[in-house]
N, C-alpha and C positions, 0 to 999 in steps of 0.2 A: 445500602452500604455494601453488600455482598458484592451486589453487580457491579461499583465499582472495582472493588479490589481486585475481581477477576478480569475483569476489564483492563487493567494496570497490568496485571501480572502478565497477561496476554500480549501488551506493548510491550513491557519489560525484555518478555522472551525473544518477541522477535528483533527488539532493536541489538541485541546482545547475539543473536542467531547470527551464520557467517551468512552477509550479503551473497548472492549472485546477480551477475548480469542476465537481464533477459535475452539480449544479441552481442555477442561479439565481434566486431568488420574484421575483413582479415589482416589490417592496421591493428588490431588490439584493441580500439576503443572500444568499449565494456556500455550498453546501455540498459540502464533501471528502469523499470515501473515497477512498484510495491507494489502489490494486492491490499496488504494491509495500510495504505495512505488513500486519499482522496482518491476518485477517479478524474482522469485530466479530462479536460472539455474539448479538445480534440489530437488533432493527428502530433501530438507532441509527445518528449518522455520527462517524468520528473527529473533526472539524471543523468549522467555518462563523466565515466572516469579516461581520458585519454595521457596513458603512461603516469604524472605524478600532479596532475591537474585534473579537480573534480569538476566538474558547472553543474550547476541548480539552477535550473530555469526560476524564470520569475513563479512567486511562489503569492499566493495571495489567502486573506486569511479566511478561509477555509476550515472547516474541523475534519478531522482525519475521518472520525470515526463514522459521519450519515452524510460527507461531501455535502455540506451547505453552509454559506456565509456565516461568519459569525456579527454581531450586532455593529453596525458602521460607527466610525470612530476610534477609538483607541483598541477599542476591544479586537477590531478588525486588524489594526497595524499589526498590534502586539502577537498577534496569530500569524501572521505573515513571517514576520521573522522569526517565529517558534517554529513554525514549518518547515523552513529555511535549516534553522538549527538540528533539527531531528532529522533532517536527511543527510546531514552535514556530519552527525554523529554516528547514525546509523553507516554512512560508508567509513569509520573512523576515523575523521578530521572530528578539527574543535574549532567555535568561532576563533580564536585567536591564528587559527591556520586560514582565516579569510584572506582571499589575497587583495579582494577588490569586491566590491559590493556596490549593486545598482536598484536605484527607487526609482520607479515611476509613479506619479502621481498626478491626481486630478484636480487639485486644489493645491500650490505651494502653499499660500498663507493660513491654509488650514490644518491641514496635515504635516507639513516638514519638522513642525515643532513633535509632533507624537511621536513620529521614525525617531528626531534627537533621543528625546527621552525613554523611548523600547533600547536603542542602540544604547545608553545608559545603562540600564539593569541589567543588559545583557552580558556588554565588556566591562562594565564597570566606570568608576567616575576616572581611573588614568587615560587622558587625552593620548597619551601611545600607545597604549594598547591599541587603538581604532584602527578600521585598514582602512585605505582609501576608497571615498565614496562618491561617486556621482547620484545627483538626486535630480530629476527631468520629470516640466510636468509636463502634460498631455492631455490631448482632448478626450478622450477617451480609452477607459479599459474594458475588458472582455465584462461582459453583465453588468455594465454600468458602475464595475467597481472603482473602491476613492486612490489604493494601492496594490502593487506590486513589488515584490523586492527578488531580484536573484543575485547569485553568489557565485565566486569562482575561489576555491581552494585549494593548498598545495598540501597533496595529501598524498606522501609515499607508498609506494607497496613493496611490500619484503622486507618490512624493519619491524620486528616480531612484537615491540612495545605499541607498536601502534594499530594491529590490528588485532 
C-alpha cells in the first residue's frame, strides 16, 4: 500500500510539474517524450504541440509504469485511451479539447464495441460531448496488438487558466 501511494504521488507530481519540450524546430513545434511514460518502440515521439494543436500519437494500452501490455481486451482498450488522456492532460488539454480522435483496430466486430464503451466513461453518456471519430481496422499493429488510438487537441498556450 505504501509503494502505491508513493507511486501516485510520484505521478501526481509530475503530471502537475510544467511540461517541457524535448526539441523545439525552429517553426516552434514543441516535441515530448516523457521519461516518466512508457518507452516508445521506435524512432517516434509520444507528443508534439505545433502553435494551439497537440497530436498524440497513436497510443496503445501499455502501462506507463514497466512499458508492457496490459491484459487484451478491454482491459487493453481502456489503457489506450487513458494513455491518450494523461498525455492529453499532462500538456493541459482535457478530453473534451479532443478535436478528432482515430482507432485503429484489428478485429472491428470485436473491439469497436470496447473503444464505444471506454469512449462512454470517459466523455460521458452526452452524445455531444464526443469529438469526431474515425475507427479503421487493420491488418495489423505493432506486437500483434488488437488497438491503437491517437488524438489531436486544440490546446491553447498563454491562457493562464489552462496551464
Amino acid at each position: 500500500m505504501h509503494f502505491q501511494s508513493i507511486a501516485l504521488s510520484t505521478f501526481a507530481a509530475q503530471a502537475f510539474a510544467k511540461l517541457e519540450p524535448n526539441f523545439t524546430s525552429n517553426a516552434g513545434v514543441e516535441i515530448y517524450n516523457l521519461s516518466s511514460f512508457f518507452n516508445t518502440t521506435g524512432p517516434w515521439s509520444l507528443m508534439s504541440q505545433a502553435g494551439d494543436c497537440l497530436y498524440i500519437a497513436g497510443m496503445r494500452g501499455i502501462y506507463q509504469e514497466n512499458s508492457t501490455l496490459t491484459p487484451t481486451g478491454l482491459p487493453r482498450v481502456r489503457q489506450a485511451f487513458r494513455n491518450m488522456q494523461d498525455l492529453a492532460e499532462m500538456a493541459g488539454a482535457e478530453l473534451t479539447d479532443a478535436v478528432r480522435i482515430v482507432v485503429y483496430t484489428t478485429d472491428m466486430y470485436r473491439y469497436r464495441p470496447m473503444c464505444n464503451q471506454v469512449q462512454i466513461e470517459l466523455w460521458g453518456n452526452d452524445p455531444d460531448r464526443y469529438p469526431p471519430r474515425t475507427i479503421v481496422e487493420v491488418d495489423r499493429l505493432n506486437d500483434d496488438d488488437i488497438v491503437e488510438v491517437e488524438g489531436t487537441f486544440f490546446n491553447p498556450k498563454g491562457v493562464p487558466e489552462r496551464r
